[in-house]
N, C-alpha and C positions, 0 to 999 in steps of 0.2 A: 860358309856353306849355304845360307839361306838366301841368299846372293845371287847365288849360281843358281840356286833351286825357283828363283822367281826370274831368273833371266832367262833358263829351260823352260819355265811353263808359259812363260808369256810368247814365247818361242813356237810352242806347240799349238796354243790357244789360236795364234794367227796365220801362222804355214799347214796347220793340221792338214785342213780341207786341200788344201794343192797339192801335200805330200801324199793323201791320201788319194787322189784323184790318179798321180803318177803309177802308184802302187799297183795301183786296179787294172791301170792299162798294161804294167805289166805280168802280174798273176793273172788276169781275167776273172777273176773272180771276188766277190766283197772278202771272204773269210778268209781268204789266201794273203788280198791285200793288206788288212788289218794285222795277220801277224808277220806278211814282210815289214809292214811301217814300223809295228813298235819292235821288233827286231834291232832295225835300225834306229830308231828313236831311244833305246839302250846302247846300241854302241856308242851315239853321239851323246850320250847323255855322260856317260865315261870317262869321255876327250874333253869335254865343255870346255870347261875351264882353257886349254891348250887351242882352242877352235877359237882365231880371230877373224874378224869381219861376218862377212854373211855365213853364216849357216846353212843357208839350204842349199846351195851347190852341193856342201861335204856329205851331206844326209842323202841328196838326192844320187850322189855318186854309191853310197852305202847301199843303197833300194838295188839302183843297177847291178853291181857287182855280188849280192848275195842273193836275185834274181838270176841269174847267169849263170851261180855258183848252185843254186838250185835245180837248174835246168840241166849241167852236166850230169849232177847226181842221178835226177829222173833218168837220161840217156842213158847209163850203164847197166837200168836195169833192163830185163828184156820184156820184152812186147809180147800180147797175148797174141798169137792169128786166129780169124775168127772166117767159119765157111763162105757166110754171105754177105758182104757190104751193106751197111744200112741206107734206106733210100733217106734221099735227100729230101728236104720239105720245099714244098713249091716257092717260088718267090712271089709274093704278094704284096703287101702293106710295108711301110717300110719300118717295120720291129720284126720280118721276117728275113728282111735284107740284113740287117744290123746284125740278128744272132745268126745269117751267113757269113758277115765279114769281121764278128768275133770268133766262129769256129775254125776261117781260115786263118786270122793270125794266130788262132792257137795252133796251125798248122807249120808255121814259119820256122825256119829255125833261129834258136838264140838270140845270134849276133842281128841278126835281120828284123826281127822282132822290138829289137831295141835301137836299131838303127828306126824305124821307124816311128816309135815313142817318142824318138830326143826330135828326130826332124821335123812330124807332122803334128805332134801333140805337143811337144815343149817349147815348137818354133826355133830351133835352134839352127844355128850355122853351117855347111856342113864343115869348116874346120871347126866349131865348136863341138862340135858330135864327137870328130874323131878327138880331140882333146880329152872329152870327157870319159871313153872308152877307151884311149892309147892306140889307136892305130892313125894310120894315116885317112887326109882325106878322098884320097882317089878308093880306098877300101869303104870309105861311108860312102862315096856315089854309084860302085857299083853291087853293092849290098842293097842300097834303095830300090837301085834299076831292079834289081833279082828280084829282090822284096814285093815291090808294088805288079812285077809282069806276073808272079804266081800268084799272088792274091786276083789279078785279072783271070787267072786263068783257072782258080778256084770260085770264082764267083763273076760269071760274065755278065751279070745284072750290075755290074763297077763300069765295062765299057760301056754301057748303055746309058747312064746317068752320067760318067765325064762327057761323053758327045752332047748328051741337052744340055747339060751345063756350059758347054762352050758356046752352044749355037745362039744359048741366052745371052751370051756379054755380049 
């Protein structure tokens, strides 16, 4: 057992920081992220022994799917309506744009939301996406398309920086 308990920590000691980065982007938040990881970092700690090869694919799947499983839960419950819309904060520097285009993916739904974590943050495939979430991959491309045309249209200070960005290359 001491075995497994130093093959686990050494495990954590050096994936921590990625797994935890993952987390974040998908909770949006540090304290959310923190206990989706060791959420996950218990389950896998449970399987260990049965977990060959790499690790972090099965952990990182664990994040996704009790992320997901979390997010249906929130959905069931219902939504306050409130009179007035809050105004938006102006776009300025870019830590104003940033907590724009964190509040829009907090906007996104689910599937969309993590289609865009595996693509744009983990670099992944798009048949690798859909492997990693079971669907197909014509469903990771046009989950993307959706994804990334409402986050444009949540935050149109996105089309403004992809055009300088292009006109620079």
């Amino acid at each position: 057992m001491a075995e497994v308990d130093g093959e686990f920590t050494a495990f954590v000691n050096e994936r921590g920081p990625v797994l935890l980065r993952v987390a974040y982007a998908l909770a949006g938040n540090q304290h959310a992220a923190e206990d989706l990881l060791q959420n996950a970092l218990a389950k896998a700690y449970a399987r260990w022994p049965r977990i060959r090869g790499d690790a972090e694919p099965y952990v990182k799947r664990i994040l996704y799917h009790d992320q997901v499983s979390g997010w249906r839960r929130r959905a069931r419950r219902a939504e306050v309506p409130v009179a007035d819309v809050p105004e938006r904060p102006a776009v300025g520097d870019d830590s104003d744009l940033r907590m724009l285009l964190r509040d829009a993916l907090r906007a996104l739904p689910p599937r969309q939301r993590a289609v865009l974590t595996l693509r744009y943050l983990e670099d992944l495939s798009v048949e690798q996406t859909a492997a990693l979430l079971g669907c197909r991959p014509g469903t990771v491309a046009s989950q993307s398309a959706k994804a990334l045309a409402r986050l444009r249209q949540l935050v149109p200070a996105l089309d403004e920086l992809t055009t300088r960005a292009e006109v620079t290359r």
